[in-house]
DSSP file (Angstrom, degrees, kcal/mol; ACC not computed):
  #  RESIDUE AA STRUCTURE BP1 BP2  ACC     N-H-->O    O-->H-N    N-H-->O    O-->H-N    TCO  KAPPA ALPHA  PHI   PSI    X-CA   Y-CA   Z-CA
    1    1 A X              0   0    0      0, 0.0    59,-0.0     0, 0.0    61,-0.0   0.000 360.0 360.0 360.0 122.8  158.7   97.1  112.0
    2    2 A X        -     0   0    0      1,-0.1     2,-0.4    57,-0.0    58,-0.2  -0.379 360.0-111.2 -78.7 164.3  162.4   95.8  112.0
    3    3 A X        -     0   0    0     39,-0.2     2,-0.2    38,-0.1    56,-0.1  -0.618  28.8-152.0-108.8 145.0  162.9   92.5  112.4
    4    4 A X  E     -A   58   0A   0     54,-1.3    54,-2.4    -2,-0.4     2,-0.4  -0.446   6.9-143.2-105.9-173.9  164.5   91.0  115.5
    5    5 A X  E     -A   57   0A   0     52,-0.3     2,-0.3    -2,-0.2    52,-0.2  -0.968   6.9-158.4-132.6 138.7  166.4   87.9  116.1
    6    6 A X  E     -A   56   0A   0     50,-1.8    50,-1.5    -2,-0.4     2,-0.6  -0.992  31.5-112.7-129.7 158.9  167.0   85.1  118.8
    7    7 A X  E     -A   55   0A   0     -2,-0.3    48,-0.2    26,-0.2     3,-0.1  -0.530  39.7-171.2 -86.9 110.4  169.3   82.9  119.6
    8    8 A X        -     0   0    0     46,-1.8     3,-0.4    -2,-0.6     2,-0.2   0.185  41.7 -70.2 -73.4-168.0  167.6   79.0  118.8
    9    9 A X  S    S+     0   0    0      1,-0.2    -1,-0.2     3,-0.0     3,-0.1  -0.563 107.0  74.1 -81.8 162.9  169.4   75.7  119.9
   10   10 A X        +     0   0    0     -2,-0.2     2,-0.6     1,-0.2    -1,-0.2   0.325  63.6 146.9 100.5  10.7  172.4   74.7  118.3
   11   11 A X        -     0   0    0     -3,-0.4    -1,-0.2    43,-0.1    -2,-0.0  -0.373  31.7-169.4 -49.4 109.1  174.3   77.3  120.0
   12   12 A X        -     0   0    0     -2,-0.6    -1,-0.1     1,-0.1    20,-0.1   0.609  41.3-116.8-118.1  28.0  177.9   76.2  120.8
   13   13 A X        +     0   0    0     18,-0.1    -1,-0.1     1,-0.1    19,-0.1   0.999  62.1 149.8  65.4  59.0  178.7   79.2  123.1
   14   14 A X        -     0   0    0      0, 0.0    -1,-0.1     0, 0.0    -3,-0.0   0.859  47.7-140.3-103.4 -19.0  181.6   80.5  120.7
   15   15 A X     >  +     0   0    0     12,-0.1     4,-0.6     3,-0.0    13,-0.0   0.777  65.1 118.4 113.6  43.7  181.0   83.8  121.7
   16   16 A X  T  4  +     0   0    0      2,-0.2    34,-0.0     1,-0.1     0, 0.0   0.574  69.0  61.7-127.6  18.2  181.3   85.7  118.3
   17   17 A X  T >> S+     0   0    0      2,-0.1     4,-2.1     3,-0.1     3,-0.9   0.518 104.8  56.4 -13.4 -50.4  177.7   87.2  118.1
   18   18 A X  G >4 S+     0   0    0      1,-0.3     3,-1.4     2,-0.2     8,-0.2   1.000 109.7  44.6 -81.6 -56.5  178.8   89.1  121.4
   19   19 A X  G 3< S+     0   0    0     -4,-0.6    -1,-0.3     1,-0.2    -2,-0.1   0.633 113.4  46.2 -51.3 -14.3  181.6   90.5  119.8
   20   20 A X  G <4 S+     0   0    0     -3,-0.9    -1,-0.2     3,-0.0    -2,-0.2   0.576  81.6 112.9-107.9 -21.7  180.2   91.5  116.9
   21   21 A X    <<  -     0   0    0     -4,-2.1    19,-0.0    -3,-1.4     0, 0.0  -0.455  52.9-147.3 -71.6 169.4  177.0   93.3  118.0
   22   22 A X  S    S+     0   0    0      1,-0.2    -1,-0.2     2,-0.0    -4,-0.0   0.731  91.0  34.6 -31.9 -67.1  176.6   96.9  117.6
   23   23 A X  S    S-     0   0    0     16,-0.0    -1,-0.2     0, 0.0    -2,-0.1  -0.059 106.1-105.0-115.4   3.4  174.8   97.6  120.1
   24   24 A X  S    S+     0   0    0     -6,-0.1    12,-0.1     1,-0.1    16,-0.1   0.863  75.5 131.7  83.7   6.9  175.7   95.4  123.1
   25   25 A X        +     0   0    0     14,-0.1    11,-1.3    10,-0.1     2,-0.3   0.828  44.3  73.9 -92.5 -32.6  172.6   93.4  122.7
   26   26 A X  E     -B   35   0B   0     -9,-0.2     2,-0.4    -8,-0.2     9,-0.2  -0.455  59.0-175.5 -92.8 128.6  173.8   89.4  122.9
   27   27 A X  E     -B   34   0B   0      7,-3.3     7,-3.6    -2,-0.3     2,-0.5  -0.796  10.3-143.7-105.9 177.6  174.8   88.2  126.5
   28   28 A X  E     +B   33   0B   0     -2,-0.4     2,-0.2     5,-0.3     5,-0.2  -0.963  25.4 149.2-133.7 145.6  176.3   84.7  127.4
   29   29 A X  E >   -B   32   0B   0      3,-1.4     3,-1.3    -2,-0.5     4,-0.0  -0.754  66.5 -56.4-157.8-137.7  176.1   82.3  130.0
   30   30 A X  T 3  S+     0   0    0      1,-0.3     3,-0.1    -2,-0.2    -2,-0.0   0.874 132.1  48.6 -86.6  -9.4  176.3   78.6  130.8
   31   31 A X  T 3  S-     0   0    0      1,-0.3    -1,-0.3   -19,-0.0     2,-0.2   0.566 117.9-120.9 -85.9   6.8  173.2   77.9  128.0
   32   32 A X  E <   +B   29   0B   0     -3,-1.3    -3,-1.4   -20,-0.1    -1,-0.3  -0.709  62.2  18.4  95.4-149.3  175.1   79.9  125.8
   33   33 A X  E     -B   28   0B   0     -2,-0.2     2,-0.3    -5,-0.2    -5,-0.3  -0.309  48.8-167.3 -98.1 156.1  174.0   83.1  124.0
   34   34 A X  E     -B   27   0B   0     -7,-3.6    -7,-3.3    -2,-0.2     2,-0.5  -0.973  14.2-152.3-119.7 130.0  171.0   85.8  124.6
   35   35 A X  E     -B   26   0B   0     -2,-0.3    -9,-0.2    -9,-0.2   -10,-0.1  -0.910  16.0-141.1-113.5 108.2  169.9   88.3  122.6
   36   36 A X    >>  -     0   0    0    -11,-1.3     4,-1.7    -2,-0.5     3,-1.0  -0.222  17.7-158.1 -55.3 103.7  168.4   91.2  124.8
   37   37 A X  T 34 S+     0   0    0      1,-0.2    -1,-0.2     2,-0.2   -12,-0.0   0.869  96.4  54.7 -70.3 -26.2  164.9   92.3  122.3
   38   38 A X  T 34 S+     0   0    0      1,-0.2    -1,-0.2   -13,-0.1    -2,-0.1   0.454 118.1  37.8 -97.7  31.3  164.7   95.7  123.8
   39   39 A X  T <4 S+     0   0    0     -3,-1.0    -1,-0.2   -14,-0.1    -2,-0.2   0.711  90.2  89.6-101.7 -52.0  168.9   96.2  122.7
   40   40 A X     <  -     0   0    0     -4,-1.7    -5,-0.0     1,-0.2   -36,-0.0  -0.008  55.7-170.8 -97.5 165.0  169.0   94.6  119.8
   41   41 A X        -     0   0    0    -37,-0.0    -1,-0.2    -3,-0.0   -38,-0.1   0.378  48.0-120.2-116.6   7.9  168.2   97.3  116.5
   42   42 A X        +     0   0    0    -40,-0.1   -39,-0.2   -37,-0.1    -2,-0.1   0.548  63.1 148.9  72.8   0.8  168.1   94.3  114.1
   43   43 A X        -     0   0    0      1,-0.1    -1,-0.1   -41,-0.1   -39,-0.0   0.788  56.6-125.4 -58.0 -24.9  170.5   94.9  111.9
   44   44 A X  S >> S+     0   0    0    -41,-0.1     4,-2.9     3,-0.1     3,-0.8   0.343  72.2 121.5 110.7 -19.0  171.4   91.0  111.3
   45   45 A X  T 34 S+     0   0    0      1,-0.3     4,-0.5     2,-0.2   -24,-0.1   0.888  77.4  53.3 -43.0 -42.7  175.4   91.2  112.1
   46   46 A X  T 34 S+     0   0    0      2,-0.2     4,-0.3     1,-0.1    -1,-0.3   0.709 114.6  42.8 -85.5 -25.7  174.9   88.7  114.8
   47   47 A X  T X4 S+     0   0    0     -3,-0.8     3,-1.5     1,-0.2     8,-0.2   0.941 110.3  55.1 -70.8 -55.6  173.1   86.1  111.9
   48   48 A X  T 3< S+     0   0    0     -4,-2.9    -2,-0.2     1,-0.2    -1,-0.2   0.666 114.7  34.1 -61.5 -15.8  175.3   86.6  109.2
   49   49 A X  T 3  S+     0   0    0     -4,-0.5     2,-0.4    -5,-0.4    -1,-0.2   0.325  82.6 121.8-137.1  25.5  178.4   85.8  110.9
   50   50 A X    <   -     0   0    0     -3,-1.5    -3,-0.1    -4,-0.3    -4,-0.0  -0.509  47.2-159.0 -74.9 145.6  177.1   83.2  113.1
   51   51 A X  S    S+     0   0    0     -2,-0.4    -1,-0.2     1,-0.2    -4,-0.0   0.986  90.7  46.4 -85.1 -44.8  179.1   79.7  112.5
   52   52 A X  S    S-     0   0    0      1,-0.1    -1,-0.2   -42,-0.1    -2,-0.1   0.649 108.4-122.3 -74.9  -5.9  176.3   76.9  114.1
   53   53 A X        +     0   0    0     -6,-0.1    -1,-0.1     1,-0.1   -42,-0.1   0.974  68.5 142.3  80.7  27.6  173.4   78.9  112.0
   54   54 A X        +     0   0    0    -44,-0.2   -46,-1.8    -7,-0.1     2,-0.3   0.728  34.0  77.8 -88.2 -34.1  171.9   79.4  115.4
   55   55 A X  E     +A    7   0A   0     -9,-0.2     2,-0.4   -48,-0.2   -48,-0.2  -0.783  56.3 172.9 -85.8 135.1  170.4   82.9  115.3
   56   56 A X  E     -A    6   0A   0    -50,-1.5   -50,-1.8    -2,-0.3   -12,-0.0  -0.998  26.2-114.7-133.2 163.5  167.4   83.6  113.6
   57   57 A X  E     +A    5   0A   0     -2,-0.4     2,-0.3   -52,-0.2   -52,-0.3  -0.148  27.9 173.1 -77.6 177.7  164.9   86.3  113.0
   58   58 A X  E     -A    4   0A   0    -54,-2.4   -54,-1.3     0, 0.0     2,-0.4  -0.969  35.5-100.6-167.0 167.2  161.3   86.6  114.0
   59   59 A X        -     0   0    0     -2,-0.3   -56,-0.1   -56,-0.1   -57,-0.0  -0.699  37.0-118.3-101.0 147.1  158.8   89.1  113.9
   60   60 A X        -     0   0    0     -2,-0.4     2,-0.5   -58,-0.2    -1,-0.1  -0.108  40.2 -84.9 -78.5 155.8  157.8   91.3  117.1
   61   61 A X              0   0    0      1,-0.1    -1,-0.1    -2,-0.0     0, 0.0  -0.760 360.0 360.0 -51.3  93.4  154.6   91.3  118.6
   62   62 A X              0   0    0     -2,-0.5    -1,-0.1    -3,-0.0    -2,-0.0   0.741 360.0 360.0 -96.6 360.0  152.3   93.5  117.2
């Protein structure tokens, strides 16, 4: 199973997850950002190049 990610606290709404997915997965609003589970393909873009260290992975339901 690949593994998917969501967006924890410590968010600071900078909005450069949303630019960066792939896929379209992250939205934003006034709590900051969301990452859409049945979008996102896991690849990790949106972790690696977050600055507050706010995205992290978790494992899917099985």
């Amino acid at each position: 199973m690949k593994t998917k990610y969501i967006i924890d606290r410590g968010c600071t709404s900078c909005d450069e997850c949303r630019w960066l997915c792939p896929v379209k997965a992250i939205s934003m609003d006034l709590q900051g950002a969301h990452i859409d589970p049945e979008k996102c393909i896991g690849c990790g873009v949106c972790m690696n190049n977050c600055p507050s260290e706010a995205i992290r992975p978790v494992n899917p339901e099985k």
